[in-house]
mmCIF entry with sequence, helices, sheets and N, C-alpha, C, O atoms, coordinates in Angstrom:
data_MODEL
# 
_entry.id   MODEL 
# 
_entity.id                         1 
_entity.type                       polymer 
_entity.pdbx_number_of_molecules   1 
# 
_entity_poly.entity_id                      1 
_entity_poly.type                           'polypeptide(L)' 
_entity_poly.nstd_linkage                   no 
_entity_poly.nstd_monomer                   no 
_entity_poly.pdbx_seq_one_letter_code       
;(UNK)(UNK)(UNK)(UNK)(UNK)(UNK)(UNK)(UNK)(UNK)(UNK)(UNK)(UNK)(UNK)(UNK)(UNK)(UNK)
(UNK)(UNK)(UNK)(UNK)(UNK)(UNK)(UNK)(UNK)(UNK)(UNK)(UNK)(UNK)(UNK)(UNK)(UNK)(UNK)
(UNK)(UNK)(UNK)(UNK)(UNK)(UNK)(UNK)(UNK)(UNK)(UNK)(UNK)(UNK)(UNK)(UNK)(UNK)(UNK)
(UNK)(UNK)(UNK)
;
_entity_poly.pdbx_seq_one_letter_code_can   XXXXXXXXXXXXXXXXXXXXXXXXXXXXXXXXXXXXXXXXXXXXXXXXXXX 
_entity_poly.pdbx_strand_id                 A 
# 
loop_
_entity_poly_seq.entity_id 
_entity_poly_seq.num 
_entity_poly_seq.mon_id 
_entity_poly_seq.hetero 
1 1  UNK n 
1 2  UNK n 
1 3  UNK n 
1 4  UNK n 
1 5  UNK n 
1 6  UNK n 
1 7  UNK n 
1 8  UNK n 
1 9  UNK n 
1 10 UNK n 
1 11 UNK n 
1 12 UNK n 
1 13 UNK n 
1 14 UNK n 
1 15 UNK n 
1 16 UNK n 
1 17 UNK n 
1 18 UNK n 
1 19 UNK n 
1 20 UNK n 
1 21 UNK n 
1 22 UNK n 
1 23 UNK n 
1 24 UNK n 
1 25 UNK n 
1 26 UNK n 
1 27 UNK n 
1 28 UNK n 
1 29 UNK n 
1 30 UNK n 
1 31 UNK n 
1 32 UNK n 
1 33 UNK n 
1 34 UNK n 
1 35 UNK n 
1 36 UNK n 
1 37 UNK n 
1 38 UNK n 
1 39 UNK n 
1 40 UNK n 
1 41 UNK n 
1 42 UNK n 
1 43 UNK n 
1 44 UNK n 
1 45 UNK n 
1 46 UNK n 
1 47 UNK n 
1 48 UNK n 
1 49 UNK n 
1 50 UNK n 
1 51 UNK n 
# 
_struct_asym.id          A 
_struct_asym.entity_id   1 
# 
loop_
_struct_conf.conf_type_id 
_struct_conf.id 
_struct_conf.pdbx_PDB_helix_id 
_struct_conf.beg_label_comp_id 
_struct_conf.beg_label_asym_id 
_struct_conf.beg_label_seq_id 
_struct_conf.pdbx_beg_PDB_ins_code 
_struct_conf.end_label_comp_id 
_struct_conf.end_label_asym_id 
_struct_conf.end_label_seq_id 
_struct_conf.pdbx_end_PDB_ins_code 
_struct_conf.beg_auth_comp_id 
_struct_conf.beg_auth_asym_id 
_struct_conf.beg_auth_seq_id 
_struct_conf.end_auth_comp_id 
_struct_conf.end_auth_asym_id 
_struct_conf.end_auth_seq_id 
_struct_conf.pdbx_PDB_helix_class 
_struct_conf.details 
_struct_conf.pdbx_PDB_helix_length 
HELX_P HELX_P1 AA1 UNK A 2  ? UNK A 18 ? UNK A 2  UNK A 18 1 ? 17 
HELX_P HELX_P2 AA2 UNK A 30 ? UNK A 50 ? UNK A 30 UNK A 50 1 ? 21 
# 
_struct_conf_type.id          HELX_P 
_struct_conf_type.criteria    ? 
_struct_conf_type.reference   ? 
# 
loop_
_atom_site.group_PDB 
_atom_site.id 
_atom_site.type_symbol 
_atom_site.label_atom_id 
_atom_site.label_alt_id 
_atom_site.label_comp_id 
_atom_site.label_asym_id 
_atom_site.label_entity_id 
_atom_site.label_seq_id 
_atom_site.pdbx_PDB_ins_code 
_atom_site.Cartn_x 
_atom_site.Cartn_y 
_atom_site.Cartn_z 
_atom_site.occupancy 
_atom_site.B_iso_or_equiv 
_atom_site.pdbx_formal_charge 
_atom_site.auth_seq_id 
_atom_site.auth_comp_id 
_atom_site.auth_asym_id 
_atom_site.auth_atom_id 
_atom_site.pdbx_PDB_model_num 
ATOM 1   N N  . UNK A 1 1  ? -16.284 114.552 205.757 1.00 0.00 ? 1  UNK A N  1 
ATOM 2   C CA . UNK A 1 1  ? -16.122 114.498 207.200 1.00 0.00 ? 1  UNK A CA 1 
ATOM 3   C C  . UNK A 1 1  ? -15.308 113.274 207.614 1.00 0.00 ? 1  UNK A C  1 
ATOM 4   O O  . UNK A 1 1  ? -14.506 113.451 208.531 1.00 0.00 ? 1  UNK A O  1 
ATOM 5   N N  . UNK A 1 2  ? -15.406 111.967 207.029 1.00 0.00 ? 2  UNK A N  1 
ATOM 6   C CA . UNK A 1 2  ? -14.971 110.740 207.637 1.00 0.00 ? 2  UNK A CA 1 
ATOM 7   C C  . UNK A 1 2  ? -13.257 110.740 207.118 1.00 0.00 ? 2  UNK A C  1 
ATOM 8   O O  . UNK A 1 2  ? -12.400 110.073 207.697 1.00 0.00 ? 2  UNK A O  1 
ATOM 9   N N  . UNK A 1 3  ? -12.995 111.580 205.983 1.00 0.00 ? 3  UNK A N  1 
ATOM 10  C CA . UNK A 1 3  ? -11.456 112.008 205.488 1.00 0.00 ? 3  UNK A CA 1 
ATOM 11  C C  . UNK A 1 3  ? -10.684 112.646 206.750 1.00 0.00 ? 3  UNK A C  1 
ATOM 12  O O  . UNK A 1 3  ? -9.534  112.235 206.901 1.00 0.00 ? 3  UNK A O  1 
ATOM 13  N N  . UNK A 1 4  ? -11.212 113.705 207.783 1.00 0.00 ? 4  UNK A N  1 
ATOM 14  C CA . UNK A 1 4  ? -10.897 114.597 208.264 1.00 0.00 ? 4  UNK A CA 1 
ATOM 15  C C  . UNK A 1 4  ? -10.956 113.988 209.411 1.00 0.00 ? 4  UNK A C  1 
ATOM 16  O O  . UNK A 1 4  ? -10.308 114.414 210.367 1.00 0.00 ? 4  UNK A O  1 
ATOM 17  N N  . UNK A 1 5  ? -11.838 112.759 209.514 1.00 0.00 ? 5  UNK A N  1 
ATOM 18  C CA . UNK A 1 5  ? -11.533 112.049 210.833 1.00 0.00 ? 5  UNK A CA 1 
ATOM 19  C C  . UNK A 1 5  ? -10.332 111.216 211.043 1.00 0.00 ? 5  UNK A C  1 
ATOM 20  O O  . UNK A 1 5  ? -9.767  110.965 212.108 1.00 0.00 ? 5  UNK A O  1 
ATOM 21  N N  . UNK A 1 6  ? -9.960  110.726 209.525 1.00 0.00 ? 6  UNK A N  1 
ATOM 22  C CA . UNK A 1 6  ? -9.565  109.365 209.226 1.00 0.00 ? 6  UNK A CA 1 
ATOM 23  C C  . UNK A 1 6  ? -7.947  110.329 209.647 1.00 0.00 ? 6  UNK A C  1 
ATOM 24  O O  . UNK A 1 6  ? -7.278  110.037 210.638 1.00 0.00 ? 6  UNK A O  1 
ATOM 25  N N  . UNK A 1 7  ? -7.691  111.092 208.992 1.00 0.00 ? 7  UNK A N  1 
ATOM 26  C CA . UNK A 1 7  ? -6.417  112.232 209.180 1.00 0.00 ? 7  UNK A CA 1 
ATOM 27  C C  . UNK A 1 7  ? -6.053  112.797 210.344 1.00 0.00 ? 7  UNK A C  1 
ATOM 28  O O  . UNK A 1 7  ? -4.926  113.292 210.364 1.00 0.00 ? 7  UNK A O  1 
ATOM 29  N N  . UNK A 1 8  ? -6.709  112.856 211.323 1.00 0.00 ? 8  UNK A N  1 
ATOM 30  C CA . UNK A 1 8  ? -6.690  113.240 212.766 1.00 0.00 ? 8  UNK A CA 1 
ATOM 31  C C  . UNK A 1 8  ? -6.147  111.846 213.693 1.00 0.00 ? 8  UNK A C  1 
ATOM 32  O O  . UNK A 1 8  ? -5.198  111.728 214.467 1.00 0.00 ? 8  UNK A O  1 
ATOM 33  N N  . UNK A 1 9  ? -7.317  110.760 213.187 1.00 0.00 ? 9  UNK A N  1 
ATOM 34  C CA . UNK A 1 9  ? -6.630  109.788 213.885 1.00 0.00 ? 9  UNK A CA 1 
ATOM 35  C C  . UNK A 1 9  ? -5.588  109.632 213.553 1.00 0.00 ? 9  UNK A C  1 
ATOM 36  O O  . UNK A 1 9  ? -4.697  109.938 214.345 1.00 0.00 ? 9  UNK A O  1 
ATOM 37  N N  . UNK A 1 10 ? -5.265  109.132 212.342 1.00 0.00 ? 10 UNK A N  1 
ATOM 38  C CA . UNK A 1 10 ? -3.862  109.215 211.704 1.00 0.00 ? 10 UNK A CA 1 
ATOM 39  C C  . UNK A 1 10 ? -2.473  109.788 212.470 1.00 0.00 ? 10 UNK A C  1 
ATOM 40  O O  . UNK A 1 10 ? -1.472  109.164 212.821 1.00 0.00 ? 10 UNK A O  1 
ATOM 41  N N  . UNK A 1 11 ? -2.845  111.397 212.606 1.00 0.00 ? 11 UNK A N  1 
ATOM 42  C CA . UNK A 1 11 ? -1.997  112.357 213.166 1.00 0.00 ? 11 UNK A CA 1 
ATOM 43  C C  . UNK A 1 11 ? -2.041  111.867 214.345 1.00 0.00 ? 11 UNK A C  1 
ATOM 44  O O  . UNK A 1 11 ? -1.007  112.020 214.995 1.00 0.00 ? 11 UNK A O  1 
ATOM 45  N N  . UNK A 1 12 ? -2.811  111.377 214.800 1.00 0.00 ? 12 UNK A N  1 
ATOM 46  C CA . UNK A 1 12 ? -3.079  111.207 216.519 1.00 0.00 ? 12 UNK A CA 1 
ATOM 47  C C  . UNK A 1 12 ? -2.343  110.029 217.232 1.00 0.00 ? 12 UNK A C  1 
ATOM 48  O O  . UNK A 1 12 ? -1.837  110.074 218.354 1.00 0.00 ? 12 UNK A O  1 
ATOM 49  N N  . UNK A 1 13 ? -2.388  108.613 216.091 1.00 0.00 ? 13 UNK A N  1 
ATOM 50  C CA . UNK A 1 13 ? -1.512  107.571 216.418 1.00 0.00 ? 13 UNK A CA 1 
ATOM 51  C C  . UNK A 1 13 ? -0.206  107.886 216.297 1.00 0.00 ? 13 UNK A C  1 
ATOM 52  O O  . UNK A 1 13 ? 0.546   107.515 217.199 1.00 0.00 ? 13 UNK A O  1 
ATOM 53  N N  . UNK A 1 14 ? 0.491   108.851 214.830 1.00 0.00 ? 14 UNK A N  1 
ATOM 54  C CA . UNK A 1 14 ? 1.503   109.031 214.676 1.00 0.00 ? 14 UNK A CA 1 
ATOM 55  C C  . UNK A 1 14 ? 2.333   109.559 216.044 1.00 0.00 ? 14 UNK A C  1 
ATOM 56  O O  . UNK A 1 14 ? 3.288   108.978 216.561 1.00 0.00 ? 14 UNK A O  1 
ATOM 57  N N  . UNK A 1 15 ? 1.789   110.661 216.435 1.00 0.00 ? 15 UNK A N  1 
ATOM 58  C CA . UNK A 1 15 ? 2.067   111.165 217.663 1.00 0.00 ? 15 UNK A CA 1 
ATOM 59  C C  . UNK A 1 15 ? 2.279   110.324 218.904 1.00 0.00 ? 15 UNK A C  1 
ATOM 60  O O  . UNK A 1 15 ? 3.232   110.295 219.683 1.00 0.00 ? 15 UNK A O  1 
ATOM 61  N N  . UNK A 1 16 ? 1.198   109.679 218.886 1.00 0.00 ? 16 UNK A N  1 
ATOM 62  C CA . UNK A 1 16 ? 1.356   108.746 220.412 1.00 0.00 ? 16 UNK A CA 1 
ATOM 63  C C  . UNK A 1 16 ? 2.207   107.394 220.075 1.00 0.00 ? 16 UNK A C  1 
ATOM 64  O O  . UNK A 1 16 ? 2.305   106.492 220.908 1.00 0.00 ? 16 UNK A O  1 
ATOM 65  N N  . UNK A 1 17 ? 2.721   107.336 218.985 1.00 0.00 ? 17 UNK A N  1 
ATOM 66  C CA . UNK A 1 17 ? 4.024   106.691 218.579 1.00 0.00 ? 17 UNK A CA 1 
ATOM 67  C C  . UNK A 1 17 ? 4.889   106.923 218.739 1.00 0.00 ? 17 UNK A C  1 
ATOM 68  O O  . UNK A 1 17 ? 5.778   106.175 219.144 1.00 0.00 ? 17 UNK A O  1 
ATOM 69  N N  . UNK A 1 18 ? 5.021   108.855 218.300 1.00 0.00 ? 18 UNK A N  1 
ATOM 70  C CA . UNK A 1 18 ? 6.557   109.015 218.763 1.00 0.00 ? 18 UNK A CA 1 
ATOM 71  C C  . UNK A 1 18 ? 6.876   109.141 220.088 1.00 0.00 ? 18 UNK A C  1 
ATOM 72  O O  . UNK A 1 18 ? 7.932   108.588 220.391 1.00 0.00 ? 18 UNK A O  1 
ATOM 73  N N  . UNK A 1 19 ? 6.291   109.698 220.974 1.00 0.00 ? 19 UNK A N  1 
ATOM 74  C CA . UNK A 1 19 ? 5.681   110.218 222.220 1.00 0.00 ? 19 UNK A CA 1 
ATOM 75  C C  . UNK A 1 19 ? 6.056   108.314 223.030 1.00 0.00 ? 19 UNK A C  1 
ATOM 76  O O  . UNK A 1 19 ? 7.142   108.043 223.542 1.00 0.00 ? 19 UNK A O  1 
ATOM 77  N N  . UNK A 1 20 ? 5.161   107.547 222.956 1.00 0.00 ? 20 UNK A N  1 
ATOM 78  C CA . UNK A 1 20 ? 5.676   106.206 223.766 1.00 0.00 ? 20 UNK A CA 1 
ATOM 79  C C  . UNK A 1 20 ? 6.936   105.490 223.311 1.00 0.00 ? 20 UNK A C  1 
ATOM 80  O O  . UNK A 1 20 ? 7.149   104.369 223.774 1.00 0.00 ? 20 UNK A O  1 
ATOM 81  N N  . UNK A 1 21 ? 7.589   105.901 222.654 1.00 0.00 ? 21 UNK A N  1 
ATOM 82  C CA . UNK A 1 21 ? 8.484   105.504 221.742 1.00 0.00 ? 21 UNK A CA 1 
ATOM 83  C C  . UNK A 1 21 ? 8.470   104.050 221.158 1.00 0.00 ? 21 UNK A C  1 
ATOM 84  O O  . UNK A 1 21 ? 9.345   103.216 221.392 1.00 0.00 ? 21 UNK A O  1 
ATOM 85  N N  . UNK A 1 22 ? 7.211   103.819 220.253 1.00 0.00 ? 22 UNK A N  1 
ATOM 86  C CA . UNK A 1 22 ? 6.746   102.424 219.984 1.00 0.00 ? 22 UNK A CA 1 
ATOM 87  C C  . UNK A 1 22 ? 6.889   102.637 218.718 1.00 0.00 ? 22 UNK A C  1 
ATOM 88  O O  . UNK A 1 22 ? 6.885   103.806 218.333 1.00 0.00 ? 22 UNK A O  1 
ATOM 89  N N  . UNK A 1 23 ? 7.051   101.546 217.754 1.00 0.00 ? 23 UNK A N  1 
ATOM 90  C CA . UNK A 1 23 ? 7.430   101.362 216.810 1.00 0.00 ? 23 UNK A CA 1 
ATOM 91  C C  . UNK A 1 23 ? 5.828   102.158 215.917 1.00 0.00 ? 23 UNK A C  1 
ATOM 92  O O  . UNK A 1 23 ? 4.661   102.208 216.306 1.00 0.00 ? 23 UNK A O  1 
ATOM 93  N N  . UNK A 1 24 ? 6.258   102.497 215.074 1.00 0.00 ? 24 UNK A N  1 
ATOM 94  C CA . UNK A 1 24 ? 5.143   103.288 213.739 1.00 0.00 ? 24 UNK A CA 1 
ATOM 95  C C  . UNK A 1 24 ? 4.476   102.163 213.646 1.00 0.00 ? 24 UNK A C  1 
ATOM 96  O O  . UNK A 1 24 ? 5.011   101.212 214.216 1.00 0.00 ? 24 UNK A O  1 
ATOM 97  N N  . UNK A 1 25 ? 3.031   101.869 212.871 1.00 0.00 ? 25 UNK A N  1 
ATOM 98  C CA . UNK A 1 25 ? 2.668   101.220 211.899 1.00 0.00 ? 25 UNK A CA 1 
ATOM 99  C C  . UNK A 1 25 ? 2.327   101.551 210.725 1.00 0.00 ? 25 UNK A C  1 
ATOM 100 O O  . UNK A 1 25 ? 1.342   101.419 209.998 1.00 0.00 ? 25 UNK A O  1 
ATOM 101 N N  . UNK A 1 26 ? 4.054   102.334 210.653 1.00 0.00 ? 26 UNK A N  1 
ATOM 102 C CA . UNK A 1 26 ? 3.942   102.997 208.610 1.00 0.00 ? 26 UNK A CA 1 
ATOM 103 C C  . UNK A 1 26 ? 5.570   102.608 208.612 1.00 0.00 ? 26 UNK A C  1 
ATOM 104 O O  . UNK A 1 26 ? 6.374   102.344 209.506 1.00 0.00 ? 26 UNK A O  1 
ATOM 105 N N  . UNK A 1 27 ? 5.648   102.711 207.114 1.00 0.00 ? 27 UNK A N  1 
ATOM 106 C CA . UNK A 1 27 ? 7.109   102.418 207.275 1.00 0.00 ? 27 UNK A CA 1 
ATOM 107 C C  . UNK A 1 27 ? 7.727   103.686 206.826 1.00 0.00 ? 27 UNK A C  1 
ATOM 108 O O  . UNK A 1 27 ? 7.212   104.642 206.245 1.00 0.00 ? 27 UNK A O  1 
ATOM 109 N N  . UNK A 1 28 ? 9.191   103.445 207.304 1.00 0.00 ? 28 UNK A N  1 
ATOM 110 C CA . UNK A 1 28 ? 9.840   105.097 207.730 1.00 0.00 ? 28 UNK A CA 1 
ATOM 111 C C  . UNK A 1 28 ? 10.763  105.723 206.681 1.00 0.00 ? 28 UNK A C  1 
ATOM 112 O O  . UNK A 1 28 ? 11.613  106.591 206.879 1.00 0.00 ? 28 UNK A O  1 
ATOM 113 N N  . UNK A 1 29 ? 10.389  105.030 205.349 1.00 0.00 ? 29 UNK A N  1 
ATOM 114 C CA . UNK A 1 29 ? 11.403  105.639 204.265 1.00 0.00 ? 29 UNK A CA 1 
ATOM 115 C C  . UNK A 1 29 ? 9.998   106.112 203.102 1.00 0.00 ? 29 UNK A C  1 
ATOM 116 O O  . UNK A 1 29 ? 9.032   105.414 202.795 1.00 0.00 ? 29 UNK A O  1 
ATOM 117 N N  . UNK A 1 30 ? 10.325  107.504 202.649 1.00 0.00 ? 30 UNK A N  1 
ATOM 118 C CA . UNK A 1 30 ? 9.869   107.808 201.506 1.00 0.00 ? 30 UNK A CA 1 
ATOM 119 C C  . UNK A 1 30 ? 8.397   107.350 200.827 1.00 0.00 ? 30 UNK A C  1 
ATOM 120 O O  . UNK A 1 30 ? 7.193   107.605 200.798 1.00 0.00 ? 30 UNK A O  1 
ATOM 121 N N  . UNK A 1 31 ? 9.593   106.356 200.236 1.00 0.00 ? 31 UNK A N  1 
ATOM 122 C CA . UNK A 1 31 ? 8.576   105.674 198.760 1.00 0.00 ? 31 UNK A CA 1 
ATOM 123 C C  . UNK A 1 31 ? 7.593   104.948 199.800 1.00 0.00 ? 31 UNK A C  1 
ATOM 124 O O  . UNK A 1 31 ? 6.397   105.120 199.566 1.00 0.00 ? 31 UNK A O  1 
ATOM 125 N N  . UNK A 1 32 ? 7.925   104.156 200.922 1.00 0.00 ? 32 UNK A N  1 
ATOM 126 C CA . UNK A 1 32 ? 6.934   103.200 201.642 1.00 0.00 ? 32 UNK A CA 1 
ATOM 127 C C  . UNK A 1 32 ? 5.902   104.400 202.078 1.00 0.00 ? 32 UNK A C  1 
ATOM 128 O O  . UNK A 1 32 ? 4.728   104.310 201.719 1.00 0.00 ? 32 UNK A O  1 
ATOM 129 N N  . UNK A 1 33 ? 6.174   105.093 202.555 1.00 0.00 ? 33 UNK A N  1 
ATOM 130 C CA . UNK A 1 33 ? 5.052   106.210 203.447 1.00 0.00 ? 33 UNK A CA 1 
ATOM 131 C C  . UNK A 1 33 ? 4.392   106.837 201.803 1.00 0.00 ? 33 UNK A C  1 
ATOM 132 O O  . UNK A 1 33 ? 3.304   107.412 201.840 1.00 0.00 ? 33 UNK A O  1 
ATOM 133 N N  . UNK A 1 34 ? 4.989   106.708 200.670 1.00 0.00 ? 34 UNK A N  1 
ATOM 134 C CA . UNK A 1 34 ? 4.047   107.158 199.256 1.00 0.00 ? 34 UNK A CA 1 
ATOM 135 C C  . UNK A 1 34 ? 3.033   106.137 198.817 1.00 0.00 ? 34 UNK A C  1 
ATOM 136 O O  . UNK A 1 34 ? 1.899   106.374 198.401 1.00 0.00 ? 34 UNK A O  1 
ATOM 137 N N  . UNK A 1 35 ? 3.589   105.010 198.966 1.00 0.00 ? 35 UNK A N  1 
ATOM 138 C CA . UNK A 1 35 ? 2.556   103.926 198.880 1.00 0.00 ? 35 UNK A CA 1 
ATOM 139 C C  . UNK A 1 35 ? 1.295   103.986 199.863 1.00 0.00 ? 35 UNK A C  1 
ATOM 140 O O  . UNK A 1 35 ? 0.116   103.922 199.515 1.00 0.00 ? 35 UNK A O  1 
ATOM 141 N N  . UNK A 1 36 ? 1.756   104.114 201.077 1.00 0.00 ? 36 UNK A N  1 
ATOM 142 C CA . UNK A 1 36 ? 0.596   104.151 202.114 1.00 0.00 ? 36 UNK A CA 1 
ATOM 143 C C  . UNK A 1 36 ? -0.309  105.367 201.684 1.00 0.00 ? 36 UNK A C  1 
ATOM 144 O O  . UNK A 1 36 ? -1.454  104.999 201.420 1.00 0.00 ? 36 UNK A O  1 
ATOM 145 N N  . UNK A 1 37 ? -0.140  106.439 201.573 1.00 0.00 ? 37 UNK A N  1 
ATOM 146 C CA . UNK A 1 37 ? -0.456  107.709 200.846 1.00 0.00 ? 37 UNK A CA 1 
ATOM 147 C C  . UNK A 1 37 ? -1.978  107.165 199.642 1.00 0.00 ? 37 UNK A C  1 
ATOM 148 O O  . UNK A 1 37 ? -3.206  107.166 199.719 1.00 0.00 ? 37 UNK A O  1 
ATOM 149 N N  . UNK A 1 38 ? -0.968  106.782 198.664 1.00 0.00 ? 38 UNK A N  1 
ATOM 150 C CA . UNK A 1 38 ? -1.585  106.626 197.829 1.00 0.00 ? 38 UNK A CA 1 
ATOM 151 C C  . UNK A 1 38 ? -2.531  105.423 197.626 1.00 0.00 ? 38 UNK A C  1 
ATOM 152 O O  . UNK A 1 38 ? -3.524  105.628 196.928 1.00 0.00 ? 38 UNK A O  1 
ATOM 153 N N  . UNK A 1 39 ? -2.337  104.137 198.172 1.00 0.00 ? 39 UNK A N  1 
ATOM 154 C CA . UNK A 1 39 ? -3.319  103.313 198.694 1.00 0.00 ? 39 UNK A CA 1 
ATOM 155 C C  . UNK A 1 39 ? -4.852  103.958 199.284 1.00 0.00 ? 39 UNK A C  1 
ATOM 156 O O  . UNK A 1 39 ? -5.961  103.670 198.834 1.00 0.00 ? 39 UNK A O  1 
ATOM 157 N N  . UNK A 1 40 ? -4.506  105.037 200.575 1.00 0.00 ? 40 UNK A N  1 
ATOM 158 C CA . UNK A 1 40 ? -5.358  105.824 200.681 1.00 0.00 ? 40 UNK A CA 1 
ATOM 159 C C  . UNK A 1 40 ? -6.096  106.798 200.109 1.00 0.00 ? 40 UNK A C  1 
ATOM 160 O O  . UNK A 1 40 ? -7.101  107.330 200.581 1.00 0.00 ? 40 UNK A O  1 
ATOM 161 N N  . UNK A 1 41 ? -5.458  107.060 198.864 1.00 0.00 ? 41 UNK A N  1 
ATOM 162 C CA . UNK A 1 41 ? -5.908  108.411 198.338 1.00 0.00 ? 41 UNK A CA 1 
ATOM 163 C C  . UNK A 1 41 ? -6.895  107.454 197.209 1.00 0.00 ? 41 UNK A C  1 
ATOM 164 O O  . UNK A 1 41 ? -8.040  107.816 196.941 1.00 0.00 ? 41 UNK A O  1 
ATOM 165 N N  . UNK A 1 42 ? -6.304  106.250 196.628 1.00 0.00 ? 42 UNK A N  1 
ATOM 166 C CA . UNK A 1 42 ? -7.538  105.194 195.817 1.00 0.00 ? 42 UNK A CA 1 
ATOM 167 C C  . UNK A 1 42 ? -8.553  104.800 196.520 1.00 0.00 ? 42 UNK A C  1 
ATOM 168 O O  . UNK A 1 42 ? -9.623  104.572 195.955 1.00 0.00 ? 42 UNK A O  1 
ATOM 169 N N  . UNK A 1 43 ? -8.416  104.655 197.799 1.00 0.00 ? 43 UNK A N  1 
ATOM 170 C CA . UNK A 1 43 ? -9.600  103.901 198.485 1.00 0.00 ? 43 UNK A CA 1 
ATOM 171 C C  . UNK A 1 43 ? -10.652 105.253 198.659 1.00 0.00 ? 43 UNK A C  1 
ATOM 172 O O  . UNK A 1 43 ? -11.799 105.066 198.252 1.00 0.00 ? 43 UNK A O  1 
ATOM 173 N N  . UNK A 1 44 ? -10.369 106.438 199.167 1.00 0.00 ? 44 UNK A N  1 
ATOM 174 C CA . UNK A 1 44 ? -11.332 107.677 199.505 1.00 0.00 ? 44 UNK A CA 1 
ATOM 175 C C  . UNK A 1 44 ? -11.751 107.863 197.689 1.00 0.00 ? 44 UNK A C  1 
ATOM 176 O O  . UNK A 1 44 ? -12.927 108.101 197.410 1.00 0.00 ? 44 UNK A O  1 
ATOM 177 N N  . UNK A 1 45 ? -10.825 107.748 196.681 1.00 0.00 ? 45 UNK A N  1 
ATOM 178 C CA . UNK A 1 45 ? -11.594 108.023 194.885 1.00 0.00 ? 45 UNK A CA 1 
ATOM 179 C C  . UNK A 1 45 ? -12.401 107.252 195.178 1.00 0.00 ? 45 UNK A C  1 
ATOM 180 O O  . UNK A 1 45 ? -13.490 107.545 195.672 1.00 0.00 ? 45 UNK A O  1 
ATOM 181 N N  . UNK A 1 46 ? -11.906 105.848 194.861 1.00 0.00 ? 46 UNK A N  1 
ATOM 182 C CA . UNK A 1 46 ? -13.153 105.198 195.002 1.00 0.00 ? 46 UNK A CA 1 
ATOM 183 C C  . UNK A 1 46 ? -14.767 104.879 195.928 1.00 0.00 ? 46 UNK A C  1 
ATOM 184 O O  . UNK A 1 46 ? -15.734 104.171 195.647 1.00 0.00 ? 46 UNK A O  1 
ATOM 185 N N  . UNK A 1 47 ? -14.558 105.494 196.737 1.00 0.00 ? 47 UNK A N  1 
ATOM 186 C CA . UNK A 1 47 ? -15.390 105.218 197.552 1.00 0.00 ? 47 UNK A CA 1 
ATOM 187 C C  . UNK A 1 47 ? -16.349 106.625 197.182 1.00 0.00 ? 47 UNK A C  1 
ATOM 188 O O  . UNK A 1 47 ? -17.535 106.407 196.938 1.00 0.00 ? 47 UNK A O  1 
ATOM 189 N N  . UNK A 1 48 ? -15.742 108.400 197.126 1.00 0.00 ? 48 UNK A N  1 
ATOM 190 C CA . UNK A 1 48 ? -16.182 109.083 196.141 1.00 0.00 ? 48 UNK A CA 1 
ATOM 191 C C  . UNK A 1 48 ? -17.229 108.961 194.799 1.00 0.00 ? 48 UNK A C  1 
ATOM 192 O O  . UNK A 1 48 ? -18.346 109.411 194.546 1.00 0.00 ? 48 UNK A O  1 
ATOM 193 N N  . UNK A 1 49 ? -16.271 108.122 194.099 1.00 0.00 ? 49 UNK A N  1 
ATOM 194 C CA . UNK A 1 49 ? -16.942 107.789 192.677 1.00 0.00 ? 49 UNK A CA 1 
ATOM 195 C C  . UNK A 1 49 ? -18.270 106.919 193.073 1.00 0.00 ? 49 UNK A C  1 
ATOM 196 O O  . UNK A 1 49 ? -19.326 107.527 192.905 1.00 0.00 ? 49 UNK A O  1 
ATOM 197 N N  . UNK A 1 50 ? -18.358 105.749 193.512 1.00 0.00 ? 50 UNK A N  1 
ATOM 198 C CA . UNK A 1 50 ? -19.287 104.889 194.516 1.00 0.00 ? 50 UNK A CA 1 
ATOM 199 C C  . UNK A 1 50 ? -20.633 105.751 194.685 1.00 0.00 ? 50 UNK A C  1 
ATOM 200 O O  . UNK A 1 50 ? -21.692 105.558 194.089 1.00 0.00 ? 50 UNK A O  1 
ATOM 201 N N  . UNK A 1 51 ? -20.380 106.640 195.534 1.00 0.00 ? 51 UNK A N  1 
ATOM 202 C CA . UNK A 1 51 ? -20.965 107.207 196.575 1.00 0.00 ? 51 UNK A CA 1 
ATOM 203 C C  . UNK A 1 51 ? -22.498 108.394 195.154 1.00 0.00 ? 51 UNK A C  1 
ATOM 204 O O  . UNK A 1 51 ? -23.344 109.141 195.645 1.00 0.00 ? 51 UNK A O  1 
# 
């Protein structure tokens, strides 16, 4: 449940980023938005494995 929240907000800032036309707080090439990705995708394993 807290994945599906975390992804909504996500979607939700992205949007009201492009929408006010304010700068992201992701960066806007590729590999940077894969890092952010995957930073996230270790923190939800781990917290998984944890749990």
């Amino acid at each position: 449940m807290n994945e599906v929240i975390g992804i909504a907000i996500g979607f939700g800032i992205g949007a009201a980023c492009r929408k006010l036309d304010i700068p992201c707080p992701a960066p806007p090439h590729l590999m940077g938005a894969m890092i952010v990705v995957s930073i996230t995708a270790g923190f939800v394993l781990c917290q998984w494995i944890l749990a």
